[in-house]
C-alpha positions in Angstrom: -58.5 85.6 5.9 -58.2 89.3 4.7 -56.3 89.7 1.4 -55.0 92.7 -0.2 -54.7 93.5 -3.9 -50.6 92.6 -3.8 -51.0 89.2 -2.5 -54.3 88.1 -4.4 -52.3 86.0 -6.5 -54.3 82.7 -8.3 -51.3 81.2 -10.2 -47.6 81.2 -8.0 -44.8 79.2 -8.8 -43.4 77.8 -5.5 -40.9 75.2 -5.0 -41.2 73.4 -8.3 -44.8 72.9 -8.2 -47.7 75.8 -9.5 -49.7 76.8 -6.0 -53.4 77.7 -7.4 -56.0 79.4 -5.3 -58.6 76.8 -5.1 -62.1 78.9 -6.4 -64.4 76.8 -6.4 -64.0 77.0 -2.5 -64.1 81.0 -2.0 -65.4 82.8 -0.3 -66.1 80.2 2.4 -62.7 79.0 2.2 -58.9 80.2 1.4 -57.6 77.0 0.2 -54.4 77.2 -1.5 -53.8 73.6 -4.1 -50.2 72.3 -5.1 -49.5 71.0 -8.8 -46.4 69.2 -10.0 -48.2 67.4 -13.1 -49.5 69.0 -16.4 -52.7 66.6 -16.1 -53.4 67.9 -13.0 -53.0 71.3 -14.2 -55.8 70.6 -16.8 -57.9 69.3 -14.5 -57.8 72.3 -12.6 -58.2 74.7 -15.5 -61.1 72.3 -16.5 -63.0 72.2 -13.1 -62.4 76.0 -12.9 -60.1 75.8 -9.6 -58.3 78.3 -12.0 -60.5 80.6 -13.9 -60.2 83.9 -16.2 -58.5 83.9 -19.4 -55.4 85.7 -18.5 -55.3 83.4 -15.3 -55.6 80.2 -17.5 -53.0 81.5 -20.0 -50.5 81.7 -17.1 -52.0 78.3 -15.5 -51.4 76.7 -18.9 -47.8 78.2 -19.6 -46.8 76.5 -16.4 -48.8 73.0 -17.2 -46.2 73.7 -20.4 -43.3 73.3 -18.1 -44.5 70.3 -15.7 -45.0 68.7 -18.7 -41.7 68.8 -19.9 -40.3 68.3 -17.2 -41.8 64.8 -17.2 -40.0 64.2 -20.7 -37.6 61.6 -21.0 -35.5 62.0 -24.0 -32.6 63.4 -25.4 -33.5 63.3 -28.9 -34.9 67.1 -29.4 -37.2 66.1 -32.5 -39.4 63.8 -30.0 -39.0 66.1 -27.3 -40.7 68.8 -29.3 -43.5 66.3 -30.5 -44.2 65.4 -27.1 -44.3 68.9 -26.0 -46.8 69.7 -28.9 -49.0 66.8 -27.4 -49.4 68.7 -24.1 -50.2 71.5 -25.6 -52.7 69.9 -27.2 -54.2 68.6 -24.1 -54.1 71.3 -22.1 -55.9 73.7 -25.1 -58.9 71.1 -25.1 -59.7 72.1 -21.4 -61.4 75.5 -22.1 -62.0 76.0 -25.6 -63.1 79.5 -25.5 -60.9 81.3 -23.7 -57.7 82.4 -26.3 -55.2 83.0 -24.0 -55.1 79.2 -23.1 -54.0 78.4 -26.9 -52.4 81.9 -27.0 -49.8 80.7 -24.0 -49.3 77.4 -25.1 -48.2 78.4 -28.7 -45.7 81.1 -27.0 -44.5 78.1 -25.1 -44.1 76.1 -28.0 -42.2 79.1 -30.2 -39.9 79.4 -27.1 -38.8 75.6 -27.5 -39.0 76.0 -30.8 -36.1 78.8 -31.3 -33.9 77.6 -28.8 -31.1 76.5 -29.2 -29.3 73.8 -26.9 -29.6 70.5 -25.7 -32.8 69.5 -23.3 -32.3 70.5 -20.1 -31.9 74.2 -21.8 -35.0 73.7 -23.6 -36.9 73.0 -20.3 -34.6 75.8 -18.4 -36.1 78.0 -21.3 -39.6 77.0 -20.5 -39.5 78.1 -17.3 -38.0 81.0 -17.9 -40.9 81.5 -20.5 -43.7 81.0 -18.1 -42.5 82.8 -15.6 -42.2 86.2 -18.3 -45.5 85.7 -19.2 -47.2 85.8 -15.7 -45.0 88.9 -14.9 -45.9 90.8 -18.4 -49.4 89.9 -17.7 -49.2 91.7 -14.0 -47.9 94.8 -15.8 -50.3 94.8 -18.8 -53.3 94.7 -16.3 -51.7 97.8 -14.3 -51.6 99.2 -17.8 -55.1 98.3 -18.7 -56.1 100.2 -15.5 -54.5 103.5 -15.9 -56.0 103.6 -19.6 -59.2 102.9 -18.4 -59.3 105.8 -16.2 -59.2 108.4 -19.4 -61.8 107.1 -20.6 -64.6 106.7 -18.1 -67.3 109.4 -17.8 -66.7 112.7 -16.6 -70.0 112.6 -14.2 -70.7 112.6 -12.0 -67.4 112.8 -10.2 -68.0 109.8 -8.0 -68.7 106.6 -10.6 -71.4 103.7 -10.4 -69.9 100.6 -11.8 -71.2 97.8 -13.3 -69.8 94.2 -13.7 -70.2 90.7 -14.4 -68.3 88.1 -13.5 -64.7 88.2 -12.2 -61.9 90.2 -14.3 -59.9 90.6 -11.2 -56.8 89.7 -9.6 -58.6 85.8 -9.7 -58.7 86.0 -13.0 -55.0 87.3 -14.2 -51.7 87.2 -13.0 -52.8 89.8 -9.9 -54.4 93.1 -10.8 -57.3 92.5 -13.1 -58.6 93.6 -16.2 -62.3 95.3 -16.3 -61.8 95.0 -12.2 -58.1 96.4 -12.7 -60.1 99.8 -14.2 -62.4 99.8 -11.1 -59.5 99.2 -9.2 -57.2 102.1 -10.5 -60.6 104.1 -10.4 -61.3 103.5 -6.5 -57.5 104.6 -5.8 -57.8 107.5 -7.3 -61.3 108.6 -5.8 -63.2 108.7 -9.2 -65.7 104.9 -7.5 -68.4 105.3 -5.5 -69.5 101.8 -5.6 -69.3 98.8 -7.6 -71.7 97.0 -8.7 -71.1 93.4 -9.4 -74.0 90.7 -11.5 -74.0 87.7 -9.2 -73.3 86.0 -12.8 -75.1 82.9 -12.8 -75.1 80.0 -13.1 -71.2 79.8 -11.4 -71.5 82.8 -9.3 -68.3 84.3 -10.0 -69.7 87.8 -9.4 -71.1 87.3 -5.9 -68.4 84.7 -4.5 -65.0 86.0 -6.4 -65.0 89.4 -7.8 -67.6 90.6 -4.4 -64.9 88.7 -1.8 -61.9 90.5 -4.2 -63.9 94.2 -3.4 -64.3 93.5 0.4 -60.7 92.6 0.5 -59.9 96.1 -0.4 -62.5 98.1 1.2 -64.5 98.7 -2.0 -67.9 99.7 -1.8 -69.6 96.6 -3.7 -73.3 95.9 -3.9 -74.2 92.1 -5.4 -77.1 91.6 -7.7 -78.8 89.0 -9.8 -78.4 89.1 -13.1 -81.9 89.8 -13.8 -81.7 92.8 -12.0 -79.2 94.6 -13.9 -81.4 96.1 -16.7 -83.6 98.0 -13.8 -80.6 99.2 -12.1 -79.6 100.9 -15.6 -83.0 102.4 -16.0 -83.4 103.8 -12.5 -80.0 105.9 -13.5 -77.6 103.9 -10.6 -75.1 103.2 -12.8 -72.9 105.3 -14.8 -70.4 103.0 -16.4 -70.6 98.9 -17.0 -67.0 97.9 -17.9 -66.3 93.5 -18.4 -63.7 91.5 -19.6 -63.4 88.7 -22.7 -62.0 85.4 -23.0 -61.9 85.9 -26.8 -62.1 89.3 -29.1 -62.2 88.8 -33.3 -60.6 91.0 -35.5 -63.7 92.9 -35.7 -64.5 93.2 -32.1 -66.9 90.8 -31.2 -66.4 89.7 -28.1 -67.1 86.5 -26.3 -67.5 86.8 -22.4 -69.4 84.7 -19.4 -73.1 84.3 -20.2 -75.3 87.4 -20.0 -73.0 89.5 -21.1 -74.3 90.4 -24.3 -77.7 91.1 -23.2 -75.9 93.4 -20.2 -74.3 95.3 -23.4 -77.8 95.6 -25.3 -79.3 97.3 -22.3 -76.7 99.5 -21.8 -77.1 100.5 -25.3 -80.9 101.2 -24.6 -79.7 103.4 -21.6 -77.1 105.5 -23.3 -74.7 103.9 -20.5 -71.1 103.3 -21.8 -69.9 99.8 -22.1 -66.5 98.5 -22.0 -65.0 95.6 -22.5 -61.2 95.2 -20.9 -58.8 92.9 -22.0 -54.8 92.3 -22.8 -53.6 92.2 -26.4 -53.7 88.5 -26.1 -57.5 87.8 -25.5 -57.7 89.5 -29.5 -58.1 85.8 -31.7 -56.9 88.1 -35.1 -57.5 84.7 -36.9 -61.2 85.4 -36.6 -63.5 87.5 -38.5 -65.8 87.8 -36.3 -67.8 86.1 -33.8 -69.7 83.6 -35.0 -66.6 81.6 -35.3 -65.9 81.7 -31.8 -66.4 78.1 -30.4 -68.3 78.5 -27.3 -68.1 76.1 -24.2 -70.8 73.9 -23.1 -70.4 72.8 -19.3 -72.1 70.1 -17.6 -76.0 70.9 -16.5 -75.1 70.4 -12.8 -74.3 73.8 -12.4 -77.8 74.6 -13.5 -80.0 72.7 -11.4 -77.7 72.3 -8.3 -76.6 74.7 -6.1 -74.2 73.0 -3.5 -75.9 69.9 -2.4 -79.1 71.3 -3.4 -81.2 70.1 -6.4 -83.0 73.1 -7.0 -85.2 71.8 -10.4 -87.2 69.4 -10.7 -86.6 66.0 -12.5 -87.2 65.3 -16.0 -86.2 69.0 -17.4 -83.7 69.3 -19.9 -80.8 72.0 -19.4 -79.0 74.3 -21.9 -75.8 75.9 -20.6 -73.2 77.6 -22.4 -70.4 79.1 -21.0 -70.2 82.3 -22.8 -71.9 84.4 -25.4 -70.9 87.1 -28.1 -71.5 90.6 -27.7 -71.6 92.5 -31.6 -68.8 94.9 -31.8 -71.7 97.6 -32.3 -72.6 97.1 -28.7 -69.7 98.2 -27.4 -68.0 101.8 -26.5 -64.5 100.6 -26.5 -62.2 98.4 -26.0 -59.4 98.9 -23.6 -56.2 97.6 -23.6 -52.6 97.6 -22.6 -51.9 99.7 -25.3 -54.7 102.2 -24.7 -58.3 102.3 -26.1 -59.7 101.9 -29.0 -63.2 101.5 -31.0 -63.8 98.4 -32.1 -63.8 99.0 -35.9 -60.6 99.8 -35.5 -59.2 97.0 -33.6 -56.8 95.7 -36.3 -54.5 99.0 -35.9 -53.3 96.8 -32.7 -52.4 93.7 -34.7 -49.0 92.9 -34.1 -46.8 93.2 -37.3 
């Protein structure tokens, strides 16, 4: 099933229930999965049938509302505690990525400052979750036209680099780092993409690979390992990722194997940018060693499928992300243009 850009859309909400595209089953399969309860929702954000921190701040702001909805009271006080327990829950999924706890906070607030009796509260929520999915859409448009400015000026035709999937799968529709490579390929300034396979969940090869055949851009796939010989033999130009959390200082924590992408890069004189909404910036933080970083089951190590691909007796290490230093990094591009990452705080909100 051939998808373009407009309708690649991983969180809808469709008849009182969220529709997810199911990832773990792409690119073998288009399989579209119906939600009406917030556990559910978790689950999903948790087993990564929804993935990318923008997409999982828009999952979670829904799971908000499905949980309300299952609220039955009158009394406001104990409707707001229990709404304060689902968020809860749904912010232990994925404890990494910021937009989760971002979106559930701005769900929160919402119930918080309104004023009538419950069913406007939940009316509200709704209203809420649907705002942020839409202002997500246009920030990622946004990121992508800033993005252009600042890429290289040659060659004419760019060489992109990127790891794992900051596309339309992973926001509301558009995509962050892949939103750039989008806005770059529709105004001729892409030759080719070129996506990590980003082990050990693939999201390079199977998501943001099937997102660039959708559209007819030039991708090549390669393993991870690869990447720091395709920087020295001069194929790539530019390598531009996303974040699921940014401190105040820049630091940025993205999928594993980004931060020795960004160390290469660095070796290579290549410019590396991270892409990501005002929202993925954790201002709280000083930096990142204070990031808490996700540890995921080993299966995804030594299994690929059905296939046990190690053999018995190993021990497994796998976390979910790493921290790239702010010193690693060219600049940070956002909805509100791009900055260096020393000066990151001139974007905190007021």
């Amino acid at each position: 099933m051939s998808k373009s850009a407009q309708s690649i859309y991983p969180v809808v909400w469709y008849q009182d229930k969220v529709r997810l595209i199911d990832q773990t089953r792409l690119p073998g399969e288009y399989n579209v999965v119906e939600i009406s309860r917030y556990e559910d929702l978790a689950q999903a954000i948790k087993t990564m049938i929804v993935r990318g921190a923008p997409a999982i701040g828009v999952a979670a702001a829904y799971g908000m509302y499905l949980g309300a909805r299952e609220i039955k009271t009158e009394n406001r006080s104990l409707f707001i505690s229990e709404l304060e327990k689902i968020a809860q829950f749904l912010r232990e999924t994925r404890p990494t990525a910021v937009n989760l706890s971002w979106a559930t906070a701005r769900m929160l607030k919402a119930a918080y400052e309104t004023v009538g009796d419950i069913p406007t509260l939940k009316a509200t929520l709704l209203a809420t979750a649907q705002k942020i999915q839409q202002e997500d859409l246009e920030t990622c448009q946004a990121i992508g036209q800033h993005g252009l400015t600042v890429l290289p000026e040659n060659p004419a035709k760019l060489n992109i680099l990127t790891h794992c999937n900051t596309g339309s799968l992973a926001t509301a529709g558009y995509g962050t780092a892949l939103g750039v490579i989008r806005a770059a390929w529709s105004t001729d300034r892409l030759a080719r993409v070129y996506a990590d396979e980003t082990r050990p969940r693939l999201q390079g090869a199977k998501l943001t690979a099937w997102e660039c055949v959708q559209e007819n851009i030039p991708v090549t796939v390669i393993t991870d390992n690869m990447a720091a010989h395709c920087l020295q033999q001069g194929m790539i130009h530019a390598v531009i990722v996303g974040a699921d959390r940014i401190t105040a200082n820049g630091d940025t924590a993205n999928k594993i194997g980004t931060y020795s992408l960004a160390i290469v890069a660095q070796y290579h004189n290549i410019p590396f940018f991270v892409a990501a909404p005002l929202s993925t910036i954790d201002f709280s933080l000083s930096d990142g060693s204070q990031i808490p970083i996700e540890q995921r089951n080993p299966v995804e190590i030594y299994q690929i499928g059905e296939t046990v691909i190690c053999p018995r007796g190993v021990e497994y290490y796998n976390p979910a992300f790493d921290v790239t230093p702010a010193s690693l990094i060219t600049g940070i591009i956002t909805e509100k243009g791009t900055v260096k990452p020393q000066d990151l705080i001139t974007l905190k909100p007021a």
